[in-house]
FILUM-243321 format. One record per residue: z, y, x of N, C-alpha, C, O in turn; residue in one letter; chain; residue number from 1. Coordinates in pm, 1 decimal. Atoms other than C-alpha are relative to their C-alpha. Layout:
N
+----------+----------+----------+----------+----------+----------+----------+----------+----------+----------+----------+----------+---------+--------+-----+
!       nZ !       nY !       nX !      caZ !      caY !      caX !       cZ !       cY !       cX !       oZ !       oY !       oX ! residuo ! cadena ! num !
+----------+----------+----------+----------+----------+----------+----------+----------+----------+----------+----------+----------+---------+--------+-----+
!        Z !        Y !        X !        Z !        Y !        X !        Z !        Y !        X !        Z !        Y !        X !       a !      A ! NUM !
...
+----------+----------+----------+----------+----------+----------+----------+----------+----------+----------+----------+----------+---------+--------+-----+
This chain:
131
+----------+----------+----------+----------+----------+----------+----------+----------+----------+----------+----------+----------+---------+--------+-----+
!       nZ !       nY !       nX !      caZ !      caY !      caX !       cZ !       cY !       cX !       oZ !       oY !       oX ! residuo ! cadena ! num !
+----------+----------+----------+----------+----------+----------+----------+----------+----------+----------+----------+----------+---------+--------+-----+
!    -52.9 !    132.4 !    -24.1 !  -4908.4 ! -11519.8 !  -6897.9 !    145.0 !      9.9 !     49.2 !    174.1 !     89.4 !    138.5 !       x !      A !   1 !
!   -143.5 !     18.6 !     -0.1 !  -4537.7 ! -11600.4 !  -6900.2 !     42.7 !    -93.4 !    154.9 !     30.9 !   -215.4 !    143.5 !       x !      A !   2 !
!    -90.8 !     42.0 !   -139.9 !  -4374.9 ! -11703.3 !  -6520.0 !     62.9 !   -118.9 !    -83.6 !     79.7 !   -135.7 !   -204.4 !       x !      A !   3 !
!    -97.1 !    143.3 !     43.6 !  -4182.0 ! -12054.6 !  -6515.3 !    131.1 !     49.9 !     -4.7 !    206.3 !    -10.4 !    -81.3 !       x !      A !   4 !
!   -107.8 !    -23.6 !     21.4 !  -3878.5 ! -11848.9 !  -6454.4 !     75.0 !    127.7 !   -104.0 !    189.0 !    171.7 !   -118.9 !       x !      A !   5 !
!    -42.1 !    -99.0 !    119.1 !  -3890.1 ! -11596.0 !  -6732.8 !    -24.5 !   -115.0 !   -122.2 !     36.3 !   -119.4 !   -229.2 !       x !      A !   6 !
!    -29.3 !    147.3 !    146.8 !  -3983.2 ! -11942.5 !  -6958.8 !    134.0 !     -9.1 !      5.0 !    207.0 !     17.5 !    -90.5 !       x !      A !   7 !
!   -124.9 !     48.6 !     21.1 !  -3670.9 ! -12052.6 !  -6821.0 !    101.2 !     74.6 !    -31.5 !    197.9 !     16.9 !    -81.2 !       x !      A !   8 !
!    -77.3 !    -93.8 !     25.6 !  -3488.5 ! -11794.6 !  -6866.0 !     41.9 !     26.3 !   -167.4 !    154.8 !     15.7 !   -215.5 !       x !      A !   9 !
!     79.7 !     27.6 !    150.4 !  -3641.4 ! -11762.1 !  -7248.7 !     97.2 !   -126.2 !    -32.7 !    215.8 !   -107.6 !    -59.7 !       x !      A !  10 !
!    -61.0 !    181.6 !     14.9 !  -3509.8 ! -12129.1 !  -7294.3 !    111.4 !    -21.4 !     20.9 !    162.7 !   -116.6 !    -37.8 !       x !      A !  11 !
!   -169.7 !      7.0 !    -42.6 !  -3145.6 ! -12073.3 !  -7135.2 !    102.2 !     56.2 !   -114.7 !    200.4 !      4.8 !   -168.1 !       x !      A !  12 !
!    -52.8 !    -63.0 !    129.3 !  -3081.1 ! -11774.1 !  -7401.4 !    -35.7 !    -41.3 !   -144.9 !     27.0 !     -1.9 !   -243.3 !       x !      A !  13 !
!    -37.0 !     24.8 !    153.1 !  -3203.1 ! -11936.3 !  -7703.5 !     81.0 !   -117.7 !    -12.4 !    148.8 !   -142.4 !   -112.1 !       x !      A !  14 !
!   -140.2 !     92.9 !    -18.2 !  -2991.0 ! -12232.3 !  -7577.1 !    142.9 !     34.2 !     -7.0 !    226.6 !    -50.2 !    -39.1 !       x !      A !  15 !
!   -136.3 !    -45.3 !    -28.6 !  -2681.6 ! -12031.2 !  -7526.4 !     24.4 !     22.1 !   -144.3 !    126.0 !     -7.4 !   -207.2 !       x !      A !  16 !
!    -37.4 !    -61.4 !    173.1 !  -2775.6 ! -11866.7 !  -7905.8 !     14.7 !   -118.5 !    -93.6 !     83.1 !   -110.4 !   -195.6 !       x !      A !  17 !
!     -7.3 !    130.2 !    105.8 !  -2809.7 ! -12210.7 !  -8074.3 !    149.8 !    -32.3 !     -5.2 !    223.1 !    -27.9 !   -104.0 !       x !      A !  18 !
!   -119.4 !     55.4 !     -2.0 !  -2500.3 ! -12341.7 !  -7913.0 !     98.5 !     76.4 !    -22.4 !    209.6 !     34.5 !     10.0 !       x !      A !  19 !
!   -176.9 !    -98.5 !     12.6 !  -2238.6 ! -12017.8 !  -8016.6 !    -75.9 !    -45.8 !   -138.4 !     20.9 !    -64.9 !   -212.0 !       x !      A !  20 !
!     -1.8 !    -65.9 !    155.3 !  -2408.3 ! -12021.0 !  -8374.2 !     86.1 !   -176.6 !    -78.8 !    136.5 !   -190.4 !   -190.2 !       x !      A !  21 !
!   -112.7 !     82.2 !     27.7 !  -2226.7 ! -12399.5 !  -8352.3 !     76.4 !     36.5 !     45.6 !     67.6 !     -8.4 !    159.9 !       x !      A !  22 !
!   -106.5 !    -22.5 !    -47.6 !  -1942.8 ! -12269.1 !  -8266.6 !     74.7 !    -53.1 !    111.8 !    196.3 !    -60.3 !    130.1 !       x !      A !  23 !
!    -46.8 !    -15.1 !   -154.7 !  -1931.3 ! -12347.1 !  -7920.7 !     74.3 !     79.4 !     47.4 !     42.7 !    195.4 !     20.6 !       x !      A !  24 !
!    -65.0 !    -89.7 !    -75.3 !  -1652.9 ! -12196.3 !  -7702.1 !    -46.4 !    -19.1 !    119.7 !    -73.2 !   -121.4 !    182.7 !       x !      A !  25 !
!     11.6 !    -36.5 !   -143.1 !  -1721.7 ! -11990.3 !  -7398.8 !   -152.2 !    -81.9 !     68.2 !   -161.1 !   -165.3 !    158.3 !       x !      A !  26 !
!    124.7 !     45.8 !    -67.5 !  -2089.5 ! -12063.4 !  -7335.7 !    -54.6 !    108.8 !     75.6 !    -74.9 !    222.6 !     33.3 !       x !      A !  27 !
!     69.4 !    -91.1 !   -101.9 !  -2230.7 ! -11897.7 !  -7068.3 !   -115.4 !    -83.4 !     69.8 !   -140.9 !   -203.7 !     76.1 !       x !      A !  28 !
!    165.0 !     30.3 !    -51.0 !  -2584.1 ! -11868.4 !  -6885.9 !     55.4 !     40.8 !    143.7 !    122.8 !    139.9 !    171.7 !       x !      A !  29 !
!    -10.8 !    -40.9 !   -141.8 !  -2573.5 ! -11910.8 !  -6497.6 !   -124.2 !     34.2 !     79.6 !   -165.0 !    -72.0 !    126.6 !       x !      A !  30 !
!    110.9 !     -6.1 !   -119.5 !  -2871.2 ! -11790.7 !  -6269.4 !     21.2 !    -77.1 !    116.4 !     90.7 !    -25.0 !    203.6 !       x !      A !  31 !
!    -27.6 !     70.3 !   -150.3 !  -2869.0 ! -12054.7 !  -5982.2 !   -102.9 !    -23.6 !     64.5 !   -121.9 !   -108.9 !    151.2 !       x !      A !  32 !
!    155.2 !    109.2 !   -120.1 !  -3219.9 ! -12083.6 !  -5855.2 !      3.6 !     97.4 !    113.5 !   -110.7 !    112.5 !    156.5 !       x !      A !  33 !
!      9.8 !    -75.3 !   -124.7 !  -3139.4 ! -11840.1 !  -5553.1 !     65.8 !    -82.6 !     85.6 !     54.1 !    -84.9 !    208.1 !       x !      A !  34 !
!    -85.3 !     86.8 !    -79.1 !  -2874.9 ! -12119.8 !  -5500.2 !    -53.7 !   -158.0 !    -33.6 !      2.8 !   -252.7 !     21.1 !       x !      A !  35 !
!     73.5 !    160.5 !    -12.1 !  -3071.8 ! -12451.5 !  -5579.5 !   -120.6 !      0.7 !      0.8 !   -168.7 !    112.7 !     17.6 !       x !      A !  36 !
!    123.6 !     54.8 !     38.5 !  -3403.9 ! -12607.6 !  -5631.8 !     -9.5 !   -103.5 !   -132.4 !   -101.9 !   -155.7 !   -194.9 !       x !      A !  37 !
!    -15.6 !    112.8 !    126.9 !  -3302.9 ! -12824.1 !  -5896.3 !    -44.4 !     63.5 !   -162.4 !   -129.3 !     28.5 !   -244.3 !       x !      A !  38 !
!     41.1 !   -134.8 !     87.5 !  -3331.0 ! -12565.2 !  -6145.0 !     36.7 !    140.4 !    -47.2 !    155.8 !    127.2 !    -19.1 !       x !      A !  39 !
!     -1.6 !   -131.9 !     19.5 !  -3297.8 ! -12195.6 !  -6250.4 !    122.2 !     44.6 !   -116.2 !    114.4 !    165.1 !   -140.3 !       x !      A !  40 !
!    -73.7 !    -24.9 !     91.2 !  -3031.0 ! -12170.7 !  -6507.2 !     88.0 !    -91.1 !    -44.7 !     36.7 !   -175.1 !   -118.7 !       x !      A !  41 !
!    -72.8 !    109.3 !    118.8 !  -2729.3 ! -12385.7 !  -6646.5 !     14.1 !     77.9 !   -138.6 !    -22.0 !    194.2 !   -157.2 !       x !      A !  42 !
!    -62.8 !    -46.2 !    132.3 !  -2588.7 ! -12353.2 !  -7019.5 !     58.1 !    -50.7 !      0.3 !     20.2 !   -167.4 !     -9.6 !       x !      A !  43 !
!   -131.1 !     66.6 !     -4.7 !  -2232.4 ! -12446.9 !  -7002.9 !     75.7 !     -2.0 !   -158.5 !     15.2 !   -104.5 !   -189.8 !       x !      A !  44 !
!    -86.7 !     47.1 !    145.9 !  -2039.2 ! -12484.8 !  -7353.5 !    101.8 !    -87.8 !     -1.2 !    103.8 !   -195.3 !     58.7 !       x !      A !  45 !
!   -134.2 !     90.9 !      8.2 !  -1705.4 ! -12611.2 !  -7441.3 !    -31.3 !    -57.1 !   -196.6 !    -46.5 !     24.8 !   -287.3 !       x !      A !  46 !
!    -73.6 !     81.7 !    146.7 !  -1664.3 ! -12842.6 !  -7796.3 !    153.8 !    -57.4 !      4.1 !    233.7 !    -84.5 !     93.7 !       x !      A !  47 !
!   -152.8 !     54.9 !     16.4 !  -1357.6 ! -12959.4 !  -7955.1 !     24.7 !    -97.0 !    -36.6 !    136.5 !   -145.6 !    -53.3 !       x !      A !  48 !
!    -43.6 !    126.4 !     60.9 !  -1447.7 ! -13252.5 !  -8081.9 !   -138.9 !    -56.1 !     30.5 !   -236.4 !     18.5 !     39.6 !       x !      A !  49 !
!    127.2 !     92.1 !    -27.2 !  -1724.0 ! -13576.2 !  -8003.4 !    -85.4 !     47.7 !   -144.2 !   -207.5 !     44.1 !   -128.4 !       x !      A !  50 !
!     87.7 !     -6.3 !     88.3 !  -1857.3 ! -13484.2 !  -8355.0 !    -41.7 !    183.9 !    -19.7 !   -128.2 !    230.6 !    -93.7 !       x !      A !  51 !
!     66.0 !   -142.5 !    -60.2 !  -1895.8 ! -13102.2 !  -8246.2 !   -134.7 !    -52.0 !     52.8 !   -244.8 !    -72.8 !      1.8 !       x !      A !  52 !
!    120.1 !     35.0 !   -101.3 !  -2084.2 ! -13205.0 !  -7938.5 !   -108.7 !    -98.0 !    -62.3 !   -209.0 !   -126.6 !      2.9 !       x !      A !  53 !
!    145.9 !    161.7 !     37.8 !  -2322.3 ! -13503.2 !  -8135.2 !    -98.3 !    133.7 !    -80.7 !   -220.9 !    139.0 !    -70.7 !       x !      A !  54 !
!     86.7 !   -102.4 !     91.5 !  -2406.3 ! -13145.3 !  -8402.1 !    -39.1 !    108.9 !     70.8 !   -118.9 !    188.6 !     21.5 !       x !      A !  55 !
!     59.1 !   -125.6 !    -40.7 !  -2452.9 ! -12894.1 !  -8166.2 !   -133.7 !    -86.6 !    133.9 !   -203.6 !    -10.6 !    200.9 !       x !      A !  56 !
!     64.3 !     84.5 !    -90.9 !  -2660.2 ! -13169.5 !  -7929.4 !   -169.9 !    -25.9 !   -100.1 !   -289.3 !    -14.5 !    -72.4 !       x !      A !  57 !
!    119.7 !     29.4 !    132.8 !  -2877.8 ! -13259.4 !  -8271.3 !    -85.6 !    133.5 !     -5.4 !   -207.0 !    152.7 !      2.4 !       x !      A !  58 !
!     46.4 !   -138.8 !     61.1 !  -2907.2 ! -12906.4 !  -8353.2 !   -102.8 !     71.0 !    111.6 !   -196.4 !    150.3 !    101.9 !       x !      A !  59 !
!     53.8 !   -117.7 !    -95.5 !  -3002.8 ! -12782.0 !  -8043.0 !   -145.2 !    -71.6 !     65.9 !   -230.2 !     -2.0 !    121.5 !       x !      A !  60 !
!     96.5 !    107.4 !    -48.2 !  -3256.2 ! -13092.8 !  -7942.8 !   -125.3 !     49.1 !   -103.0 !   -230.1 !     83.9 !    -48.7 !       x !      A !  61 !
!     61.6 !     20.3 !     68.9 !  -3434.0 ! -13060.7 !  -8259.7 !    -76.5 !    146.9 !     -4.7 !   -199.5 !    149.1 !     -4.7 !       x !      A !  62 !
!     22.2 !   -115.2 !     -7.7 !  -3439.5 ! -12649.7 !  -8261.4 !   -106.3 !     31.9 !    147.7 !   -218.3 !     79.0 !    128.2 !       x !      A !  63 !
!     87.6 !     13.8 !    -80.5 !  -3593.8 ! -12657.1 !  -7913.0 !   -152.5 !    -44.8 !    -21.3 !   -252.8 !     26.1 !    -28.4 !       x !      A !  64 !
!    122.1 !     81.0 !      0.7 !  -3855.2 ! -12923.9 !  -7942.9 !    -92.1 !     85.3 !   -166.7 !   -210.8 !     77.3 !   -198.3 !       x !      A !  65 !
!    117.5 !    -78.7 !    118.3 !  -3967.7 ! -12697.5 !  -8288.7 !    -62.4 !     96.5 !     70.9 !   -173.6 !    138.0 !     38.2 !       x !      A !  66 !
!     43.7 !   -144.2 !    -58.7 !  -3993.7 ! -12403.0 !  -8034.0 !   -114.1 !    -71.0 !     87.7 !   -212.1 !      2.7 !     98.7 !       x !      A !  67 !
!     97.7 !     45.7 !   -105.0 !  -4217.3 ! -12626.6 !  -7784.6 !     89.5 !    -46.5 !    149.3 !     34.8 !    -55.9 !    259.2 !       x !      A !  68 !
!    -66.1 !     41.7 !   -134.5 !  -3908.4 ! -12741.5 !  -7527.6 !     48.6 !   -123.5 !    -30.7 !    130.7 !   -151.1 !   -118.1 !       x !      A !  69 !
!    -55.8 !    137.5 !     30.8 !  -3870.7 ! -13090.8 !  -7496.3 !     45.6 !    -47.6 !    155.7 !     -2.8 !    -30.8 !    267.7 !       x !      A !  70 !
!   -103.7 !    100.4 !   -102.3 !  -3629.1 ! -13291.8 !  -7279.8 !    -56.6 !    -70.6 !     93.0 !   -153.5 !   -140.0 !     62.2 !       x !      A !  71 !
!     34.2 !     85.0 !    -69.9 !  -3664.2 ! -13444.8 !  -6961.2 !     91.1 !   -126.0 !    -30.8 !    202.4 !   -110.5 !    -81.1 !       x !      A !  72 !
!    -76.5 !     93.0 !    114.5 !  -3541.3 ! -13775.5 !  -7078.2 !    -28.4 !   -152.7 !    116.9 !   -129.1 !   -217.9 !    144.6 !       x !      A !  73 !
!     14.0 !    150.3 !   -139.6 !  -3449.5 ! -14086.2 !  -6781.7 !    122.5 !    -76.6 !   -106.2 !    233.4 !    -34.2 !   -138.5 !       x !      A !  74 !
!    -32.0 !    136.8 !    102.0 !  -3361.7 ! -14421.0 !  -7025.4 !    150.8 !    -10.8 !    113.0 !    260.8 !     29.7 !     75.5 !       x !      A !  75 !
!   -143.5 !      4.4 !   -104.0 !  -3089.7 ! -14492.8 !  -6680.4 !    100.3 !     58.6 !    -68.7 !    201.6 !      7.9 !   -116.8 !       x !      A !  76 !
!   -155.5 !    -76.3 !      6.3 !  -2876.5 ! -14232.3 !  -6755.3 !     67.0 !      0.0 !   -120.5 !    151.8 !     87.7 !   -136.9 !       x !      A !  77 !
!    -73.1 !     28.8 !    137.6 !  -2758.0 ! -14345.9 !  -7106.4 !    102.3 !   -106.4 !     60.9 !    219.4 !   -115.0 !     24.0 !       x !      A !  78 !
!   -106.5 !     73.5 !    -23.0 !  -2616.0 ! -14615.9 !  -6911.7 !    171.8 !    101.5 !     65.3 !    280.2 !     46.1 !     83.6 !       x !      A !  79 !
!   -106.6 !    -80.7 !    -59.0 !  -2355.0 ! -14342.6 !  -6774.5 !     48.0 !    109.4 !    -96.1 !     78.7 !    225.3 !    -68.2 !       x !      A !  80 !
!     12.3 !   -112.2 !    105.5 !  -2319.3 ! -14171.3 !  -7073.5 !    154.6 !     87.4 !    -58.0 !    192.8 !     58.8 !   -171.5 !       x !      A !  81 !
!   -127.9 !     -5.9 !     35.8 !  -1969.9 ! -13993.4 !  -7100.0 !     27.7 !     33.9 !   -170.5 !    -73.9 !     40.9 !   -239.6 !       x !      A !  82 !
!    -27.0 !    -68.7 !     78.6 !  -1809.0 ! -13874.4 !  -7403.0 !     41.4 !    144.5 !    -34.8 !     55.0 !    201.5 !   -143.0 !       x !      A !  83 !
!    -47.3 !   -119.3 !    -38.6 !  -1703.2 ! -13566.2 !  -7258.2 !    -29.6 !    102.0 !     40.0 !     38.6 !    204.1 !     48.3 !       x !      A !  84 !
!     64.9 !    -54.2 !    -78.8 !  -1976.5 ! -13441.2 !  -7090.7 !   -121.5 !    -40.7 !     14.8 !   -156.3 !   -118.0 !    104.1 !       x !      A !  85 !
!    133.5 !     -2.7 !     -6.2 !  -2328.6 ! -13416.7 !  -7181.2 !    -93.2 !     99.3 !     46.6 !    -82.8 !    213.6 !      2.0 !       x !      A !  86 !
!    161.7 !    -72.1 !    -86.9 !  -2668.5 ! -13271.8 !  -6968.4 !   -126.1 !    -52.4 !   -101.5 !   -147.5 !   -165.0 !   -146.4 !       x !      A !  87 !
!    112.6 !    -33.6 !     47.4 !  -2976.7 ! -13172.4 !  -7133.9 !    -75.9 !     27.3 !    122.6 !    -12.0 !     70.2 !    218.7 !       x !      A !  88 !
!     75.3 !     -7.0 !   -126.9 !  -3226.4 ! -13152.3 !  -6875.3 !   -145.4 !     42.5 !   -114.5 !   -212.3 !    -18.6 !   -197.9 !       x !      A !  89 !
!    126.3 !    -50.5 !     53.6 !  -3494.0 ! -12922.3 !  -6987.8 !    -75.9 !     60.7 !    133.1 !   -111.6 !    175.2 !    105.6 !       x !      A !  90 !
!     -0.6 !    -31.4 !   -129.3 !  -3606.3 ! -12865.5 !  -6592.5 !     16.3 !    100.9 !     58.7 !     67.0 !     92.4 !    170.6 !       x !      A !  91 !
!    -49.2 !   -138.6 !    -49.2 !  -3571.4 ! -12515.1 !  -6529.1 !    126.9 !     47.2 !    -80.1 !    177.7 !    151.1 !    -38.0 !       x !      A !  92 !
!   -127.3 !     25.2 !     59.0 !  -3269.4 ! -12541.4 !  -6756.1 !     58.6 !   -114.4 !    -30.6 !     18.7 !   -207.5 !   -100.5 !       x !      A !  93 !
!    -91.9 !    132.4 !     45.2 !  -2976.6 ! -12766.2 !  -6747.0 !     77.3 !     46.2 !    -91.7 !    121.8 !    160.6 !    -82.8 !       x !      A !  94 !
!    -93.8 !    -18.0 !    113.5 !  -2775.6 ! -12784.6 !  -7057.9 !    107.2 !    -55.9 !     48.1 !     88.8 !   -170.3 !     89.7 !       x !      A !  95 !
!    -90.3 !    119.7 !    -11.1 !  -2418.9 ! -12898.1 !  -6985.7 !    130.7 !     40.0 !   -107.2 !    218.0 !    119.2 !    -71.8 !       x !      A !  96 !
!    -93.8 !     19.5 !     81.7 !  -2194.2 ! -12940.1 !  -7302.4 !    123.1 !   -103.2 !      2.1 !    103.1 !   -224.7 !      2.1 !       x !      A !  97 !
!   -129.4 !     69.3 !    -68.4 !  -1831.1 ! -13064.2 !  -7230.4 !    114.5 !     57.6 !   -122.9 !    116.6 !    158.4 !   -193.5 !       x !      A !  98 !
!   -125.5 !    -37.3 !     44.2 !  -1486.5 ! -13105.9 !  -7380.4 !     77.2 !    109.4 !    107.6 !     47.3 !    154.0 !    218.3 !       x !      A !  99 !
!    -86.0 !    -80.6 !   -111.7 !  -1203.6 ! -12896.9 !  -7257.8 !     17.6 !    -41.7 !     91.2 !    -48.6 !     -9.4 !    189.8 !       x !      A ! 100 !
!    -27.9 !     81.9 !    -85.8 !  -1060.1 ! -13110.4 !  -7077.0 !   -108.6 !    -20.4 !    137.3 !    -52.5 !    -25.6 !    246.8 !       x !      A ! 101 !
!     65.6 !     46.0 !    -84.7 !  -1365.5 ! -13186.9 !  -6856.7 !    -21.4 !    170.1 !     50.0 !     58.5 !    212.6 !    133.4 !       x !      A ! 102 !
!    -27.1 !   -121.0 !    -44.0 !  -1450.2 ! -12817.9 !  -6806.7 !     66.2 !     52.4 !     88.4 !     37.3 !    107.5 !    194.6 !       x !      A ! 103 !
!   -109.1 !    -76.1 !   -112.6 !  -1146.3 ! -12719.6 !  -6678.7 !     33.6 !    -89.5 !    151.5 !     95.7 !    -50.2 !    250.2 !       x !      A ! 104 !
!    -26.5 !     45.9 !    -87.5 !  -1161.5 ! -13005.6 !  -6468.5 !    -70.6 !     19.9 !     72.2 !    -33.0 !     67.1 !    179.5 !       x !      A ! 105 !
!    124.9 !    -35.9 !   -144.4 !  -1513.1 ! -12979.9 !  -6279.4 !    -10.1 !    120.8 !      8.7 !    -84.4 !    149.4 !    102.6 !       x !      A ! 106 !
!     10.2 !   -114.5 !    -47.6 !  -1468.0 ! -12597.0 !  -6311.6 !   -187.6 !      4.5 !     52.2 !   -204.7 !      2.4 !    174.1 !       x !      A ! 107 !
!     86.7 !    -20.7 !    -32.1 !  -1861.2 ! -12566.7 !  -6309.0 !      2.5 !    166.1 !     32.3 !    -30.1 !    211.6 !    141.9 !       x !      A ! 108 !
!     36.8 !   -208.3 !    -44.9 !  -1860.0 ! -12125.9 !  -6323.4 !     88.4 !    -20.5 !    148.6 !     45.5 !     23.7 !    255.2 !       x !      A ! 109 !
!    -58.5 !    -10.4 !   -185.6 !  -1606.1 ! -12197.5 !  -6000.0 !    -53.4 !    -41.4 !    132.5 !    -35.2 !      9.9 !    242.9 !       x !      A ! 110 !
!     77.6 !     61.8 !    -95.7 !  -1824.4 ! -12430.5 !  -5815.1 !   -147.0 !     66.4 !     36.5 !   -210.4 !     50.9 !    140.9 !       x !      A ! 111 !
!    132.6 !   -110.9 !     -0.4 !  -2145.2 ! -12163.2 !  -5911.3 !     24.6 !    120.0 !     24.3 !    -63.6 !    205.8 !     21.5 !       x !      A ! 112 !
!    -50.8 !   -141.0 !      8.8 !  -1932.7 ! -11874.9 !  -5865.3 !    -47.2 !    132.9 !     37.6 !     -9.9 !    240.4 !     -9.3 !       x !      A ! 113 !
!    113.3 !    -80.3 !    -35.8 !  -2213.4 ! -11691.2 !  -5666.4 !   -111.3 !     37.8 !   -113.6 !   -183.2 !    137.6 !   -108.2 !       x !      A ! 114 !
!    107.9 !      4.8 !     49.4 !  -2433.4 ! -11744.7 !  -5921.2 !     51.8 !    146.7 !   -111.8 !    167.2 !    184.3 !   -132.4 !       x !      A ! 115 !
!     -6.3 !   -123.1 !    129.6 !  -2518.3 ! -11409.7 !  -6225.4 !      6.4 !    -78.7 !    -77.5 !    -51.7 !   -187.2 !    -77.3 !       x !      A ! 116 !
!    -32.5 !     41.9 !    115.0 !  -2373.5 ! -11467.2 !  -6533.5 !   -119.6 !     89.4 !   -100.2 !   -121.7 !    212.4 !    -97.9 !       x !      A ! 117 !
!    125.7 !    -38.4 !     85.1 !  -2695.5 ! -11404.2 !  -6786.9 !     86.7 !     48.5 !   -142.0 !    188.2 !    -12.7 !   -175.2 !       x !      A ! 118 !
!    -49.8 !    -64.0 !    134.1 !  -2597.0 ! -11206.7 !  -7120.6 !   -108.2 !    -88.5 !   -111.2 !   -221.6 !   -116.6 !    -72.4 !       x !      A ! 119 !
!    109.6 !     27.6 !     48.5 !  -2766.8 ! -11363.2 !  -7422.1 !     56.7 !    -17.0 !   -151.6 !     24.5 !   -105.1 !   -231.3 !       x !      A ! 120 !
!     -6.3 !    -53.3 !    129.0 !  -2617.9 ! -11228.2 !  -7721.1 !     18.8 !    138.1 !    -32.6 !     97.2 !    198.5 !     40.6 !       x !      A ! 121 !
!     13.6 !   -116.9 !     39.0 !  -2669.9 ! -10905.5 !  -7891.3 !    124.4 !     83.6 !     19.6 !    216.0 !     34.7 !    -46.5 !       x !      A ! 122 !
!   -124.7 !    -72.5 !    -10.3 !  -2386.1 ! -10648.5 !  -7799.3 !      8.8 !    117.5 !   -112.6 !    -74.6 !    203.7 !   -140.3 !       x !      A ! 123 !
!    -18.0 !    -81.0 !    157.1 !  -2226.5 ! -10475.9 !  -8126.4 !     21.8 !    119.6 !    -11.5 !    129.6 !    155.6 !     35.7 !       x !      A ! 124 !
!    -33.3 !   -133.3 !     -8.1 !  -2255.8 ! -10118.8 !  -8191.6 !    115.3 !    -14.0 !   -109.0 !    140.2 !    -97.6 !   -195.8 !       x !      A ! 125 !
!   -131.1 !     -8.2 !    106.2 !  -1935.4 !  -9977.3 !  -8354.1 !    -52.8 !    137.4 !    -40.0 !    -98.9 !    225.7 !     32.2 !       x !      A ! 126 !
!     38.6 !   -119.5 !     71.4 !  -2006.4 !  -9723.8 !  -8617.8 !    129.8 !    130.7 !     47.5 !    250.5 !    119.9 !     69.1 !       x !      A ! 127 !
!   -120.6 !    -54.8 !    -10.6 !  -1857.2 !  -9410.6 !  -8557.6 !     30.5 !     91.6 !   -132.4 !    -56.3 !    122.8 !   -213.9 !       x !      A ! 128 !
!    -30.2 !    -28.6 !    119.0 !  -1660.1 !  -9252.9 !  -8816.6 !     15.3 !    184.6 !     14.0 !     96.0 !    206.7 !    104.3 !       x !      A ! 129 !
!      8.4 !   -109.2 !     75.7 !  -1692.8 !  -8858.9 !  -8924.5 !    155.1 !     39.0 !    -19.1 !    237.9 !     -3.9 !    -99.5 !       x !      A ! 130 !
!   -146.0 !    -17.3 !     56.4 !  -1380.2 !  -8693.1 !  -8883.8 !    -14.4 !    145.9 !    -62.6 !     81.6 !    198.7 !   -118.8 !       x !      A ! 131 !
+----------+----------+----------+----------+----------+----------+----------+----------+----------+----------+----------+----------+---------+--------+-----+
């Protein structure tokens, strides 16, 4: 049987992998449940454009919920809905996809800065060459 925080964990990295294979910049996985209760992991991502963020939001909603992770989902918070800066709330993972602009402004990795940065793509062997 699988722990809630190796699910979440599970759930952070195929989030991080969905959102680079849209060509998300600079997504990173944070470990924060030593530093909250709220939950165990963000997924931060930068887009470059509102119709980035609507395809990697689609992509990644729909890819989840095939795997068995579906959204915590409060009707309210549409009323606050930026353009700049969208949360996925999967509870032991928060998704937060942002323009540049907003990024650099709330500086989330600066405000978590304690927190481990999680790896969650394959690191590339380089062939070596025969001299």
């Amino acid at each position: 049987m699988v722990n809630t925080k190796t699910k979440s964990r599970n759930l952070a990295k195929k989030s991080g992998k969905i959102l680079w294979s849209k060509k998300c910049k600079n997504t990173v996985i944070l470990d924060v449940s030593k530093m909250t209760s709220v939950c165990d992991y963000f997924v931060i991502a930068t887009v470059e454009s509102n119709v980035q963020m609507k395809a990697a939001i689609d992509t990644l909603t729909t890819e989840l919920k095939k795997s068995g992770y579906y959204q915590l989902f409060r009707e309210e918070s549409m009323k606050y809905d930026s353009p700049y800066w969208k949360t996925l709330d999967y509870g032991g993972v928060i998704i937060h996809i942002m323009s540049k602009q907003a990024r650099d402004f709330y500086s989330l990795e600066k405000i978590w800065h304690k927190a481990k940065t999680i790896k969650f793509l394959p690191t590339r062997k380089t062939k070596k060459t025969k001299k």
